[in-house]
N, C-alpha and C positions, 0 to 999 in steps of 0.2 A: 706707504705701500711699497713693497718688496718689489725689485727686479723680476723675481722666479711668479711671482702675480701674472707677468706680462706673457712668461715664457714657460715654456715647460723646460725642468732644468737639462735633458738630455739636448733638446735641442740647443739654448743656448752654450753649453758645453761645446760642442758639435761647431756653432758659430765662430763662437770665438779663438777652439782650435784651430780652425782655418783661416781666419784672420792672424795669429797671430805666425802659423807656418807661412803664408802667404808675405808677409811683412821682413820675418827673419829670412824667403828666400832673395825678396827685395833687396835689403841690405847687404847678404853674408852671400848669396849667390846657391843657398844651399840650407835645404830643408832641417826641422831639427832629426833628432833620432828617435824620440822619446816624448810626450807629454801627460799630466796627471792635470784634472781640473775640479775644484771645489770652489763651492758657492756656498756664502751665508751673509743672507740676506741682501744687503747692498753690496758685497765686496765679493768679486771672485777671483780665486790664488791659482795661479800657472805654474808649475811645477815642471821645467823642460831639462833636457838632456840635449845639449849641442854636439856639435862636430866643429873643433875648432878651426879657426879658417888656418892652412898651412903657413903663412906666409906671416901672420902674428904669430902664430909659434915658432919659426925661426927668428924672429927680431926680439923676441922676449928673451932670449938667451945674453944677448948684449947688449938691449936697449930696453930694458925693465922697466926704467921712468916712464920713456916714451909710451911702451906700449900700454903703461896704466893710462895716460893720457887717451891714448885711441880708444882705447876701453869703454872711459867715462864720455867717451864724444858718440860713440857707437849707441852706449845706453839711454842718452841723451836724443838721439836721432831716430832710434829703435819708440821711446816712448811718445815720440810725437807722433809717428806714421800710426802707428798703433791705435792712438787717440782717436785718430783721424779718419782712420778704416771704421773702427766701431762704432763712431759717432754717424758718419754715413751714409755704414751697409745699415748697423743692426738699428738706426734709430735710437737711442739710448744716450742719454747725456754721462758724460766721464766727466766726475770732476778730479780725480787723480790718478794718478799710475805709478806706483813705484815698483822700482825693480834692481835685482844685486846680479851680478855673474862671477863666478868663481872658474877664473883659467883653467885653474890646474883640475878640479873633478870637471867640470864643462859643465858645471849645472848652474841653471839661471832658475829663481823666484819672481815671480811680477803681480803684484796686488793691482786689481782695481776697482778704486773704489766710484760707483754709479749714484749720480744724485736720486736724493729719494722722490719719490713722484710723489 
């Protein structure tokens, strides 16, 4: 059985955007700009437009390793909260999350894929 069974898909759309604004303003202190959301079947794809935080963008000019490091710890920490919210609020079991973020356009991707009931 389908996720979208449980939900109607505008609503969890709707859910999820706000969990996942919610989480990135947790972290980054600041809302995203942008989000696009599709669902198939078990797996729904987040397509976001951030606002990079200021202060990684001036330390990426000289500290490049570094800030790939902060990066991968952010995404890492981003995917737990995330987990955790949807698991929860929305009731729904997460059995993964992946997710990429690309500095330079600000655009992040984040799959998740929902155990099937």
């Amino acid at each position: 059985m389908s996720i979208i069974s449980m939900y109607t898909q505008q609503s969890l759309k709707k859910d999820i955007a706000h969990l996942y604004n919610r989480v990135n303003q947790e972290i980054h202190g600041v809302g995203v700009k942008k989000q696009r959301i599709e669902i198939f079947d078990d797996r729904v794809i987040v397509f976001a437009q951030h606002k990079r935080v200021q202060t990684l963008q001036t330390l990426s000019k000289n500290f490049h390793h570094l800030i790939l490091s902060v990066d991968s710890a952010l995404i890492v920490e981003f995917k737990s909260l995330f987990k955790g919210q949807i698991e929860d609020t929305l009731h729904l079991k997460v059995k993964s999350i992946l997710r990429d973020y690309d500095p330079d356009s600000e655009e992040a991707c984040t799959i998740i894929y929902f155990n099937e009931y």
